[in-house]
C-alpha positions as CSV (number, residue, x, y, z in Angstrom):
1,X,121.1,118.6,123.6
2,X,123.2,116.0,121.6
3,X,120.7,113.2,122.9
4,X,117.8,115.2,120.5
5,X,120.3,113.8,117.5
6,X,120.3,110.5,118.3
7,X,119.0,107.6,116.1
8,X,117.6,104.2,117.4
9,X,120.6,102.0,116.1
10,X,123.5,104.2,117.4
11,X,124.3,101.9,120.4
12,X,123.6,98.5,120.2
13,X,120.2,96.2,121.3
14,X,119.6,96.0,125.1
15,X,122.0,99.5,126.0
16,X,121.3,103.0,126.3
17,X,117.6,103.1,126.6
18,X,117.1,106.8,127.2
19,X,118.4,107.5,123.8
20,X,116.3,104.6,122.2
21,X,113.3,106.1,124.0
22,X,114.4,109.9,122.4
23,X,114.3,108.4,119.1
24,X,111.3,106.7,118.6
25,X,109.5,109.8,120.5
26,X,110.7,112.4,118.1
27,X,109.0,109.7,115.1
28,X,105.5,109.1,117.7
29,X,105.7,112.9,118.4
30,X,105.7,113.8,114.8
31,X,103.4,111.2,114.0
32,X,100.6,112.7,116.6
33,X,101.4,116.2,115.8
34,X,100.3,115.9,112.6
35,X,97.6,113.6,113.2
36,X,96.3,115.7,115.6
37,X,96.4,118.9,113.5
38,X,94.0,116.7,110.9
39,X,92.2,115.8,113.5
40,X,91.6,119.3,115.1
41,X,91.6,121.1,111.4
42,X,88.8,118.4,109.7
43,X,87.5,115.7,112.0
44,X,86.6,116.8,115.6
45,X,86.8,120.2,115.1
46,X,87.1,121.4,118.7
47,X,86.0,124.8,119.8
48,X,88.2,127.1,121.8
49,X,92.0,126.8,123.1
50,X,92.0,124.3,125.8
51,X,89.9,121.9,123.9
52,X,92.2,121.9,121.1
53,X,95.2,121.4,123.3
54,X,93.0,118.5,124.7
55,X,92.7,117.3,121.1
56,X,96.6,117.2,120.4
57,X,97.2,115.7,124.0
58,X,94.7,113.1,123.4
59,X,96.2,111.9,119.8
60,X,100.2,112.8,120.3
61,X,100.4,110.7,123.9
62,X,99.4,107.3,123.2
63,X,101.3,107.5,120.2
64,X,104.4,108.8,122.1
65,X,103.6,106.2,124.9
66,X,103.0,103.1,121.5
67,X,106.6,104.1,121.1
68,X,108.1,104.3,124.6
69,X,106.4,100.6,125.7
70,X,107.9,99.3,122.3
71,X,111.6,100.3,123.1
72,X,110.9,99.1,126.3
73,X,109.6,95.8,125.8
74,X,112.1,95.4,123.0
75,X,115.3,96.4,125.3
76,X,113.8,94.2,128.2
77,X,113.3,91.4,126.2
78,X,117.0,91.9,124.6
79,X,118.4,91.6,128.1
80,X,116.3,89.1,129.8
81,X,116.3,86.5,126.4
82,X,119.9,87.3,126.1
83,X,119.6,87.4,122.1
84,X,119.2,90.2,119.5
85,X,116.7,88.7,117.4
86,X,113.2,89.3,115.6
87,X,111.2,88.4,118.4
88,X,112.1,90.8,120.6
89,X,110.7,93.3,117.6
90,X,107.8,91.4,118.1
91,X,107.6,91.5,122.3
92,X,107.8,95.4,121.1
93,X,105.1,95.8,118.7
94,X,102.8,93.5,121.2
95,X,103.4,96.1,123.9
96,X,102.8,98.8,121.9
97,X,99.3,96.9,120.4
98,X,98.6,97.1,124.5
99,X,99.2,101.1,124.7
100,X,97.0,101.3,121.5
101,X,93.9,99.1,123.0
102,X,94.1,100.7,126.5
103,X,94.1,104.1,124.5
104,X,91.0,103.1,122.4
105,X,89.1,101.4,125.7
106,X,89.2,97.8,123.3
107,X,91.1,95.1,124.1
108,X,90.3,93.1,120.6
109,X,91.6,96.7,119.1
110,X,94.5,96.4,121.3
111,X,95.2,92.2,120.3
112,X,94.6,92.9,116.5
113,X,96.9,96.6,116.9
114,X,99.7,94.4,118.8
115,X,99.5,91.2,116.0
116,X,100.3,93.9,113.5
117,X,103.0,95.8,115.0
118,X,104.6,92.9,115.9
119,X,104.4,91.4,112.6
120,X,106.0,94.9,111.3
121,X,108.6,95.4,114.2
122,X,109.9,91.6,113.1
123,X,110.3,92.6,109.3
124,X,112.0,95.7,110.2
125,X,114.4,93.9,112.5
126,X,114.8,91.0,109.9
127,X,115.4,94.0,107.3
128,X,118.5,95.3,110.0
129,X,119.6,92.0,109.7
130,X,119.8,91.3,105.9
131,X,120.8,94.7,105.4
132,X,117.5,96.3,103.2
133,X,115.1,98.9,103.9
134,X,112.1,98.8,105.3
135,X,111.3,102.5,104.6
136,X,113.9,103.4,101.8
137,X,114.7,107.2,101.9
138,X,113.1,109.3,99.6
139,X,115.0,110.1,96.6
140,X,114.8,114.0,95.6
141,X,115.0,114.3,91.7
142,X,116.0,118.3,90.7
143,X,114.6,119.5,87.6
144,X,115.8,122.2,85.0
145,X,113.4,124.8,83.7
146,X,113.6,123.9,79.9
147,X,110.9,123.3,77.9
148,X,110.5,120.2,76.0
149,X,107.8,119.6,73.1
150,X,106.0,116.2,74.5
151,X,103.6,116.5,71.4
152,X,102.8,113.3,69.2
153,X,101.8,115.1,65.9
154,X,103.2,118.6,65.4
155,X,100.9,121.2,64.3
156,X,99.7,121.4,60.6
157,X,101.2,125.2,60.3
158,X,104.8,124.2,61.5
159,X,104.7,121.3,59.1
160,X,104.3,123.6,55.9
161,X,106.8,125.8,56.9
162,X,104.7,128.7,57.4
């Protein structure tokens, strides 16, 4: 199962696009499960087993399939164009604007959705390329268990000397 550990930029633009497809899934599928368990838990509300299964199906699969036509697009547009630039992000998040407006049964949905994840696919790709982040990781900061006196004035009774 070494595919499951696979990130998006281990092989290069336009080659292996099983493992491209694997790593934007395991984002989408994240993405929708927990969308989905809002959705379920506070918005729809669904009554019953099946119905809640049909919840998560409905929210996790376009989201998976948002993810699987942009690595496609992107890889087919690599290969075709014959250059590794920020339009092919672009070609992507179009694509994946498509998956969205068919999802929604809106095509200006789909249009506006595609503008905007195009717009973001490019600035991610132009952040590969200058070598920033476009979703820096999250720094973890541990903490000791002292107590520290934030006070401004200290107490009348400690000022004494009582």
């Amino acid at each position: 199962m070494s595919f499951l550990k696979s990130q998006y930029y281990d092989y290069p633009e336009g080659q292996d696009a099983f493992g491209k497809i694997v790593a934007t899934n395991k984002y989408a599928a994240s993405v929708g499960l927990a969308w989905s368990t809002c959705d379920v838990l506070m918005l729809s509300k669904p009554q019953g087993y099946l119905p809640t299964l049909g919840r998560f199906a409905y929210n996790t699969g376009p989201m998976m399939g948002m993810a699987t036509a942009f690595t496609l697009a992107t890889l087919v547009s690599t290969n075709v164009r014959g250059k590794d630039d920020k339009l092919n992000y672009f070609i992507g998040g179009v694509a994946a604007g498509a998956v969205y407006g068919a999802w929604k049964r809106n095509h200006v949905a789909g249009l506006v959705a595609g503008f905007f994840f195009g717009i973001a696919g490019a600035v991610k790709k132009l952040s590969k390329q200058e070598g920033w982040e476009f979703f820096p990781p999250i720094k973890h900061q541990s903490s000791s268990l002292t107590i520290h006196d934030f006070t401004i004035m200290k107490d009348p009774a400690h000022r004494s000397g009582k």
